[in-house]
N, C-alpha and C positions, 0 to 999 in steps of 0.2 A: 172232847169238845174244848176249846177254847176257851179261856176265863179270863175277863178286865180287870186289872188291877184298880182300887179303888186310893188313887190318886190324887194330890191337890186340885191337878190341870181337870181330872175327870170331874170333879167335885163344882169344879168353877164355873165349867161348860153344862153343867147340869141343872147349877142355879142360872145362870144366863139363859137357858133352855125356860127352863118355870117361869121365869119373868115376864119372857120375850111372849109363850104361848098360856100363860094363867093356867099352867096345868100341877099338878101333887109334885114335890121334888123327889118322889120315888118313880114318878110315873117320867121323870125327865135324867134320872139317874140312870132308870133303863134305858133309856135310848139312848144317849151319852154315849154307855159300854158297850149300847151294838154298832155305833155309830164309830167308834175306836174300833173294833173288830172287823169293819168292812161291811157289817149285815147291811142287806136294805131294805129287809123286814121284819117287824115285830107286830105278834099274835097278839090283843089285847082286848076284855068288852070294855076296859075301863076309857082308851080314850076314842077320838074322833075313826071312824072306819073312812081309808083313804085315805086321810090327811098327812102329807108329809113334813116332816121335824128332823132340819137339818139333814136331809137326804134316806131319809128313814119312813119309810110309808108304814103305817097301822092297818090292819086286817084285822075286823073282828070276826073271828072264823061260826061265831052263833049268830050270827044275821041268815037269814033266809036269803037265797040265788048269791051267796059270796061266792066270787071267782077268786079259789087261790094259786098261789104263783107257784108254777111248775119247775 
């Protein structure tokens, strides 16, 4: 699997991330590093189900009728 290196640039895009959507700077550190990786999804119950951050959609895979991405 793939690993992000935890870099200034990632570091800065991740407080900019928090800022921008009032979310935990761990919860916008991880998107950052999928967001560097090319993912364009991250499994999460902690933030919005759906909502996209920076090209990055959230699935919370514990919601009842979640459609996930094939």
């Amino acid at each position: 699997m793939p690993i992000a290196s935890l870099t200034p640039e990632l570091i800065r895009r991740a407080i900019r991330l928090q800022e921008r959507h009032q979310i935990s700077y761990w919860d916008a550190a991880i998107l950052s590093a999928a967001k560097e990786l090319a993912a364009t999804t991250v499994f999460s119950e902690d933030l919005n189900n759906g909502q996209t951050y920076d090209g990055v959609t959230v699935i919370n895979p514990f919601l009842p009728n979640v459609t996930l991405p094939t």
